[in-house]
Residue frames as a rotation matrix with the C-alpha (Angstrom) as fourth column:
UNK 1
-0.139 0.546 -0.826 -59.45
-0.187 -0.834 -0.519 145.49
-0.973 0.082 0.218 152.57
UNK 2
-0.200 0.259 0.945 -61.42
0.850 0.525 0.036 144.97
-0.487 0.810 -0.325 149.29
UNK 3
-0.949 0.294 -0.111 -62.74
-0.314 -0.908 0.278 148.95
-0.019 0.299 0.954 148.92
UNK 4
-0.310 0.949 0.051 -65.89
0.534 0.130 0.835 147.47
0.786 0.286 -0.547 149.33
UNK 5
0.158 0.648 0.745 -68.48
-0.349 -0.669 0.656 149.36
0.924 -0.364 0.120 151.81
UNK 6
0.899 -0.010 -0.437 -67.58
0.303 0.736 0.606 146.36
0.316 -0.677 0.665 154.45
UNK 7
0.035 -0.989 0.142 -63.82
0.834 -0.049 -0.550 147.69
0.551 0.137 0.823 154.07
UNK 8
-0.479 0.105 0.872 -64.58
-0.420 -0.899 -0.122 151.52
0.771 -0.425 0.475 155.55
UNK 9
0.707 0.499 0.501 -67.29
-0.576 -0.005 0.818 149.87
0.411 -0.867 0.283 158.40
UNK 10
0.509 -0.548 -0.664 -64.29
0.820 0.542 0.182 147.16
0.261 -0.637 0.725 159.41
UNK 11
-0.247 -0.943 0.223 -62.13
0.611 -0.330 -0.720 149.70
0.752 -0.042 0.657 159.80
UNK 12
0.142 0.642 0.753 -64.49
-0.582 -0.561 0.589 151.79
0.801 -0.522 0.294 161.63
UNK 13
0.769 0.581 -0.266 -65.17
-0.238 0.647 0.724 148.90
0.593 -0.494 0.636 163.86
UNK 14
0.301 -0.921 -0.246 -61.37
0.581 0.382 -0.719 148.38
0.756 0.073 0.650 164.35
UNK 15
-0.571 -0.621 0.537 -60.62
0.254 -0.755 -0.604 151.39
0.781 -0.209 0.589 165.60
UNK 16
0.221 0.945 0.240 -63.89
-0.546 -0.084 0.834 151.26
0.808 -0.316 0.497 167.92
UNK 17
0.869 0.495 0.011 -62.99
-0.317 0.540 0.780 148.26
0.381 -0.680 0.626 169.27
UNK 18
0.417 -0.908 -0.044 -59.54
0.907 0.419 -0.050 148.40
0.063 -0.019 0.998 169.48
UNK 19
0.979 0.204 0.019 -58.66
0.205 -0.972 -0.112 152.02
-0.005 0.114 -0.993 170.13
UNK 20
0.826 -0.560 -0.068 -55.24
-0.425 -0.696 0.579 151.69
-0.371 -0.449 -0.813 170.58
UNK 21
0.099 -0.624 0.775 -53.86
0.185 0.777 0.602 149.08
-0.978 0.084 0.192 168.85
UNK 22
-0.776 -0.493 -0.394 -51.11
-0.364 -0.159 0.918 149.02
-0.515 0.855 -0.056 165.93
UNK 23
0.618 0.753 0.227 -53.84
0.068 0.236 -0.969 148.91
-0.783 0.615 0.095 162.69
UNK 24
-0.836 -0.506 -0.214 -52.28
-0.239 -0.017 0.971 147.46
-0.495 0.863 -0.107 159.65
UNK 25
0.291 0.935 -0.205 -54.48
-0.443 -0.058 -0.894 147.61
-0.848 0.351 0.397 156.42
UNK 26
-0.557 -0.786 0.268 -54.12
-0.131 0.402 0.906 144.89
-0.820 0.470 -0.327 154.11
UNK 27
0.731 0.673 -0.110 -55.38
-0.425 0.322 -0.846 144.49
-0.534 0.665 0.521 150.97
UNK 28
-0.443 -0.392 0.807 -54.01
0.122 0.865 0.487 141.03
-0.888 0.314 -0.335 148.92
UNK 29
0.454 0.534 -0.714 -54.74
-0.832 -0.032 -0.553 140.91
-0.318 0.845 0.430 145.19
UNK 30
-0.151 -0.736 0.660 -53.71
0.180 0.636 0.750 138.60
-0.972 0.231 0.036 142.77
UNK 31
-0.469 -0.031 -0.883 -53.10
-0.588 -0.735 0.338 139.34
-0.659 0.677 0.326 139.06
UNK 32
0.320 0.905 0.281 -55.76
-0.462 0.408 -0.788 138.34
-0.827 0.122 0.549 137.05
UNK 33
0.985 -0.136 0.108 -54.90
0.156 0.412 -0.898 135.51
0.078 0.901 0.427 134.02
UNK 34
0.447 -0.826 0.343 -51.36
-0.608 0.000 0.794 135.19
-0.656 -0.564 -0.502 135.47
UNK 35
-0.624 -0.178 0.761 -50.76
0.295 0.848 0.440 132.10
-0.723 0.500 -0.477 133.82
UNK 36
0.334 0.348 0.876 -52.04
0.758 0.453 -0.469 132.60
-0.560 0.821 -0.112 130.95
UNK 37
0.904 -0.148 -0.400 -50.45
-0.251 -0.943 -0.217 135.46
-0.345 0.296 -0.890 130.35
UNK 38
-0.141 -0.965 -0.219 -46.99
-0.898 0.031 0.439 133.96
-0.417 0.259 -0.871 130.63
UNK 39
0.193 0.183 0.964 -48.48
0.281 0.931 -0.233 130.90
-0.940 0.315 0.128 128.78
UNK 40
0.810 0.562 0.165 -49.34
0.388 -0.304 -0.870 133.31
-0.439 0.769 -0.465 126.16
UNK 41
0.230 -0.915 0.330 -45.51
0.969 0.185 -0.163 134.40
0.088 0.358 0.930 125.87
UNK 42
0.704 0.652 0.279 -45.56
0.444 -0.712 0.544 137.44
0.554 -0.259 -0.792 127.83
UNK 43
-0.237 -0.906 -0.351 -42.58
0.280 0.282 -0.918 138.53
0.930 -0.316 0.187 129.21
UNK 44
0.228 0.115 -0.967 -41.76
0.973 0.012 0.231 138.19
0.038 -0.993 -0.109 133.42
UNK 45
-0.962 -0.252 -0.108 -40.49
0.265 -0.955 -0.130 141.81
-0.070 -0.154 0.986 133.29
UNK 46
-0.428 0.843 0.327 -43.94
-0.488 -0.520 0.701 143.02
0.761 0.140 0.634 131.71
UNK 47
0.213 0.878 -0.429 -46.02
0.353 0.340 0.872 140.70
0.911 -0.337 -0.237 133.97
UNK 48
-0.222 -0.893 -0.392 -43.56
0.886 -0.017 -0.464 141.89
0.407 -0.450 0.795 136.57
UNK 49
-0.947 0.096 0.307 -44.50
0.070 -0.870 0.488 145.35
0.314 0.483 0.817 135.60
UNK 50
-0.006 0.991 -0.131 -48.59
-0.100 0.130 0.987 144.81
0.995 0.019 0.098 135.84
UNK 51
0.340 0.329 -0.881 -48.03
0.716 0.516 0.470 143.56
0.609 -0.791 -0.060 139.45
UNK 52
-0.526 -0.286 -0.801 -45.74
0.811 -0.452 -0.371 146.68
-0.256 -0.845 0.469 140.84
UNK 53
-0.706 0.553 0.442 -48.54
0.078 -0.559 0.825 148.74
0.704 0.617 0.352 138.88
UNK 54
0.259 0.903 -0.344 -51.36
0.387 0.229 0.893 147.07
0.885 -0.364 -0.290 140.34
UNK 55
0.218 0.228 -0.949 -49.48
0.883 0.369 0.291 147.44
0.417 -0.901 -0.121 144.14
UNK 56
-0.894 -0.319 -0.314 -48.83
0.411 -0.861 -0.298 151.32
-0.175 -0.396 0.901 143.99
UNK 57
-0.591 0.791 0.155 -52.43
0.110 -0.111 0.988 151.33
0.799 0.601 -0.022 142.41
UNK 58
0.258 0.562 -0.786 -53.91
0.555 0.579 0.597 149.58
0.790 -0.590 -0.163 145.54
UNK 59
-0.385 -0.911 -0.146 -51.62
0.750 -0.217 -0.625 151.69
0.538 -0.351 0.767 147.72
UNK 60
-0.985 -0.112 0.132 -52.79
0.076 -0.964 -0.256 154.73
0.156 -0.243 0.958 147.26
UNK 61
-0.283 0.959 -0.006 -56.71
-0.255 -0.070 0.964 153.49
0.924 0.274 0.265 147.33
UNK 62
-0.155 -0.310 -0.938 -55.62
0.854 0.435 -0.285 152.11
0.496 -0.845 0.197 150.89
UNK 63
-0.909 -0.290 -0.298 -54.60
0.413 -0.717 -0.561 155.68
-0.051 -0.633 0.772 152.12
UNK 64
-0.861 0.488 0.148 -58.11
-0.427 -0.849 0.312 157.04
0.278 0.206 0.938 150.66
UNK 65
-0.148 0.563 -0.813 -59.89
0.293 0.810 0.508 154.38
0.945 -0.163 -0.285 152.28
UNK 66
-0.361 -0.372 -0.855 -58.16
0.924 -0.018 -0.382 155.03
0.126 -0.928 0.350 155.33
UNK 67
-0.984 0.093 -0.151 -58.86
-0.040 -0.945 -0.323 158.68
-0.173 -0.312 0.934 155.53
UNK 68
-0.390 0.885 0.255 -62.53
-0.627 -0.458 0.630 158.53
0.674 0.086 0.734 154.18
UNK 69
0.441 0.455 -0.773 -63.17
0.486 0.603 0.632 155.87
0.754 -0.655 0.045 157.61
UNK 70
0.814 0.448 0.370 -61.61
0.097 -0.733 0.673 158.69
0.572 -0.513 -0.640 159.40
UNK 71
0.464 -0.875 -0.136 -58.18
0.743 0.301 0.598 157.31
-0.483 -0.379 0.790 160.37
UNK 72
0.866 -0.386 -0.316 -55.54
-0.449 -0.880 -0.155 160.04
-0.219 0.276 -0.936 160.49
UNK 73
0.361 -0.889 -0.281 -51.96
-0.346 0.152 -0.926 160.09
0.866 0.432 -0.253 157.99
UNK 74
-0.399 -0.915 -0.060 -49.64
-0.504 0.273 -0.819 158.02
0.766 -0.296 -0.570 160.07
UNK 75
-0.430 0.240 0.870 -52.10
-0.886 0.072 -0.458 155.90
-0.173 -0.968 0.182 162.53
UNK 76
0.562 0.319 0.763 -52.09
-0.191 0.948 -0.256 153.14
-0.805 -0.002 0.594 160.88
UNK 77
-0.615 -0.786 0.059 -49.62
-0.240 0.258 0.936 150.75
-0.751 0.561 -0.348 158.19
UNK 78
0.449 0.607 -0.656 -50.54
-0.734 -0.170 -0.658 150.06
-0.511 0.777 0.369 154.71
UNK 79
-0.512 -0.817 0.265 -49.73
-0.466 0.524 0.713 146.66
-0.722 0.242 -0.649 153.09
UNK 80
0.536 0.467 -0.704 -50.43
-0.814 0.065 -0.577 146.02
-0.224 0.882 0.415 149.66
UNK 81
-0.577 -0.711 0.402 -49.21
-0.330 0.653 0.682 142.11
-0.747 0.261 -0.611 148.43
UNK 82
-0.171 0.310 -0.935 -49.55
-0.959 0.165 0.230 140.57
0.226 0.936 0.269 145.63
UNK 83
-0.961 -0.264 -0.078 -51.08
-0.269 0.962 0.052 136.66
0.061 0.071 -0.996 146.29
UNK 84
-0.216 0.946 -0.242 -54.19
0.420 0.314 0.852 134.86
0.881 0.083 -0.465 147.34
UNK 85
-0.038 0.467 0.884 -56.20
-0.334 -0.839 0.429 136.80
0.942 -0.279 0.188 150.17
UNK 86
0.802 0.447 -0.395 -57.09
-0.037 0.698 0.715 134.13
0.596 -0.559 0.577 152.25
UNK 87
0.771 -0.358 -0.527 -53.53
0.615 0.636 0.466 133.31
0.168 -0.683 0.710 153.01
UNK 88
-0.531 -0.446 0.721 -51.72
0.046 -0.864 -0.501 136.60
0.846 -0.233 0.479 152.83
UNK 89
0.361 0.593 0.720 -54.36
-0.532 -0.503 0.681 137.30
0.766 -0.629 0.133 155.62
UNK 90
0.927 -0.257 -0.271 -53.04
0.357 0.826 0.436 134.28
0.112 -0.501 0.858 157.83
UNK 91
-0.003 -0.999 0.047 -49.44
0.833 -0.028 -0.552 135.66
0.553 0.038 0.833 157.05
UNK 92
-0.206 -0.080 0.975 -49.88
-0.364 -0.919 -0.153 139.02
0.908 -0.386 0.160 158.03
UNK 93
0.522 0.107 0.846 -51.15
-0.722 -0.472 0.506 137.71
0.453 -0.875 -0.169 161.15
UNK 94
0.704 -0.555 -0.443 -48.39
0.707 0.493 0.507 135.65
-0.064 -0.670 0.739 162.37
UNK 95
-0.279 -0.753 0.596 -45.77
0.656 -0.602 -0.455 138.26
0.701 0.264 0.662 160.96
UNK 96
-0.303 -0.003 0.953 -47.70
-0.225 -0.971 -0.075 140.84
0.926 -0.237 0.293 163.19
UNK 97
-0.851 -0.056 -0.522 -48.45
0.423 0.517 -0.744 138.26
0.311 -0.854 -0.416 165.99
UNK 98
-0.373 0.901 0.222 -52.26
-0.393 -0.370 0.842 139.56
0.840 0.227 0.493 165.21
UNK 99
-0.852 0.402 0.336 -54.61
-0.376 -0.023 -0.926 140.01
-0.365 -0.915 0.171 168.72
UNK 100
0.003 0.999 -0.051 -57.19
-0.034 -0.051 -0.998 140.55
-0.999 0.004 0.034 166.39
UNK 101
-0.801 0.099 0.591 -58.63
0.599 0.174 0.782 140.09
-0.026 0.980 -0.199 162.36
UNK 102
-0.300 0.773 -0.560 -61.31
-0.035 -0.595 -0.803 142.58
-0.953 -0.221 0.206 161.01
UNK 103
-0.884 0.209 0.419 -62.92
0.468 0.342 0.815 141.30
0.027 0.916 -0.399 157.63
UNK 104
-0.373 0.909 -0.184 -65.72
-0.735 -0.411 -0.539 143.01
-0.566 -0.066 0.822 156.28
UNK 105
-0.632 0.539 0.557 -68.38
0.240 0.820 -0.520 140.65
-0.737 -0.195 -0.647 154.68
UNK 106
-0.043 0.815 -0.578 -70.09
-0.838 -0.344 -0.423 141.02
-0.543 0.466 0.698 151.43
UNK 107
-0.525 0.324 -0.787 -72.04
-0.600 0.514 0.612 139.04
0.603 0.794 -0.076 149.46
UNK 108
-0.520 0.563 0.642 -75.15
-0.627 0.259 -0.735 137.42
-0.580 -0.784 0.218 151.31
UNK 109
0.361 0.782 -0.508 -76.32
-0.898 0.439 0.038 134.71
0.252 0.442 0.861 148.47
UNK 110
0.609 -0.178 0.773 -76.71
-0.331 0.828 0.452 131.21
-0.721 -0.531 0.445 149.70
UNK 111
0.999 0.022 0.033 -75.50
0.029 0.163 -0.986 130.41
-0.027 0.986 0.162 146.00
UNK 112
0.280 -0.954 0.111 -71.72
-0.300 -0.197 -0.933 132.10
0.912 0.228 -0.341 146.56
UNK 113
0.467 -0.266 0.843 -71.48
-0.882 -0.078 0.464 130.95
-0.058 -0.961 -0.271 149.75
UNK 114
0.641 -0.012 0.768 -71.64
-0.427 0.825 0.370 127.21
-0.638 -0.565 0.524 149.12
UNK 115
0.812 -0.223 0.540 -70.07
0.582 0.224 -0.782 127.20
0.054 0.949 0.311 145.45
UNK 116
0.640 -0.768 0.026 -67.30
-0.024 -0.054 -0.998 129.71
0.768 0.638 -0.053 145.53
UNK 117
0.120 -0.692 -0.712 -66.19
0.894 0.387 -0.226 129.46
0.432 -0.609 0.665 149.16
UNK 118
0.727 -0.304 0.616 -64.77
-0.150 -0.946 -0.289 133.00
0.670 0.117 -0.733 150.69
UNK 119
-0.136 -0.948 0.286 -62.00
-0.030 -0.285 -0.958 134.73
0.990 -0.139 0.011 151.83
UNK 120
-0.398 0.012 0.917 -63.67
-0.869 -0.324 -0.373 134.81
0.293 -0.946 0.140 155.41
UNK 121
0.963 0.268 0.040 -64.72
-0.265 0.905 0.332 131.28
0.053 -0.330 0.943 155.71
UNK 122
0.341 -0.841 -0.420 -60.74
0.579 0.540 -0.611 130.27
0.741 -0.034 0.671 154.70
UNK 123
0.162 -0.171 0.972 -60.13
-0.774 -0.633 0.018 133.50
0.612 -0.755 -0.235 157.90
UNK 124
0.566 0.542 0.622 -62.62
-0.786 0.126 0.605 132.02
0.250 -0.831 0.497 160.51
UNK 125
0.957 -0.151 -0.248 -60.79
0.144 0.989 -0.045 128.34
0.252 0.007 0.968 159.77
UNK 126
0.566 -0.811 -0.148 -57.51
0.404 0.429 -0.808 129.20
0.719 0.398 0.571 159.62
UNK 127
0.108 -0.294 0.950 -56.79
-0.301 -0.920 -0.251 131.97
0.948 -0.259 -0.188 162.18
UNK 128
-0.333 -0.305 -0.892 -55.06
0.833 0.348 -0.430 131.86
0.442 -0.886 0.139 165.67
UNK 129
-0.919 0.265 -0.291 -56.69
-0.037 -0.795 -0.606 134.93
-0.392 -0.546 0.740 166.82
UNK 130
-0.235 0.858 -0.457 -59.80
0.356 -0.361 -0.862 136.28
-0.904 -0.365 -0.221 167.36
UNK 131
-0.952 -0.296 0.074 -61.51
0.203 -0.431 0.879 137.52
-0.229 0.852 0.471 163.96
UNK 132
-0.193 0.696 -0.691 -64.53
0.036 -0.699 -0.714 140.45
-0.980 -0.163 0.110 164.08
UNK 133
-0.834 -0.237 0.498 -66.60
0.441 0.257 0.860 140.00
-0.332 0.937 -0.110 160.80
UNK 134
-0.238 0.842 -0.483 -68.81
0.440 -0.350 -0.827 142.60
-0.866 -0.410 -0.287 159.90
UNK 135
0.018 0.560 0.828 -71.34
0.911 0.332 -0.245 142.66
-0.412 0.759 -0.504 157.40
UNK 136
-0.774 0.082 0.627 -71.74
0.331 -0.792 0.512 145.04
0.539 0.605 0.587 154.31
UNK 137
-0.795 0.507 -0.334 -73.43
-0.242 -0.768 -0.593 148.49
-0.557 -0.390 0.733 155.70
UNK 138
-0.787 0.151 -0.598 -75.23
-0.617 -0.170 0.769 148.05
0.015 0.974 0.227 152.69
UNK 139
0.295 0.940 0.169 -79.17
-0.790 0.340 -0.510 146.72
-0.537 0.017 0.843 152.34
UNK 140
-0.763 -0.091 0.641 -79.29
0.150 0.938 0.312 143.41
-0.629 0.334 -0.702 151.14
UNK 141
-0.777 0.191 -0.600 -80.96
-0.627 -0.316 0.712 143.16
-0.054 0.929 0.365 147.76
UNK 142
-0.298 0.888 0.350 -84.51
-0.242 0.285 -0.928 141.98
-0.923 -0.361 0.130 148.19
UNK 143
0.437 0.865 -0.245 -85.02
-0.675 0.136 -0.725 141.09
-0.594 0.482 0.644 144.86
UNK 144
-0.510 -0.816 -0.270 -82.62
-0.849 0.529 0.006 138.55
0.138 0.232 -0.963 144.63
UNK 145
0.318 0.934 -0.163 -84.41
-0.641 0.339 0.688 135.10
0.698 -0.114 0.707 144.40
């Protein structure tokens, strides 16, 4: 889960197509200028600090995520880590022996596709399960060249 518009229709979709099954919501971050922070002589406590910030931050934007796609308090888990998306996502599903993967999809220029790569291309490749990828709700910007 990114909180993007794609984040509320996967979930949707999840629960749709999966009505019964255990729904964990993850959302992976990673603290921005890491390294250079503790280049910069930052201390690990403070950067330390920024990261259990950032994952009660994310936490609680999870649960309002979760409720404004309609999912009721306790019908689904909430995991908030701190690394690179791509492969937290892979982890979670072996840790949860994952049936299934629901990624929502944004960004539709040919431009970020081939240059920066995404979290759902490193998914589609890596994953031992099925994985349901469904596009931002959201028009596609028509004046994009």
């Amino acid at each position: 889960m990114d909180f993007s518009p794609a984040s509320r229709a996967a979930i949707r979709e999840a629960r749709r197509w999966a009505p019964g099954a255990e729904l964990v919501l993850l959302h992976a971050f990673e603290l921005p200028y890491a390294g250079k922070l503790t280049y910069a002589g930052v201390e690990e406590q403070v950067i330390r600090q920024y990261i259990s910030d950032g994952i009660r931050t994310r936490r609680e934007r999870l649960h309002e995520l979760a409720a404004s796609a309609g999912l009721a308090s306790g019908s689904y888990l909430v995991r908030v880590i701190h690394g690179d998306p791509s492969q937290q996502i892979i982890a979670m599903e072996q840790e949860y022996d994952a049936d299934l993967i629901v990624v929502g999809k944004h960004g539709t220029h040919i431009t970020e596709e081939l240059l920066l790569g995404s979290v759902t291309k490193h998914v589609l490749a890596e994953s031992q399960c099925d994985v349901l990828v469904i596009a931002d709700p959201r028009p596609a910007d028509t004046d994009l060249p």
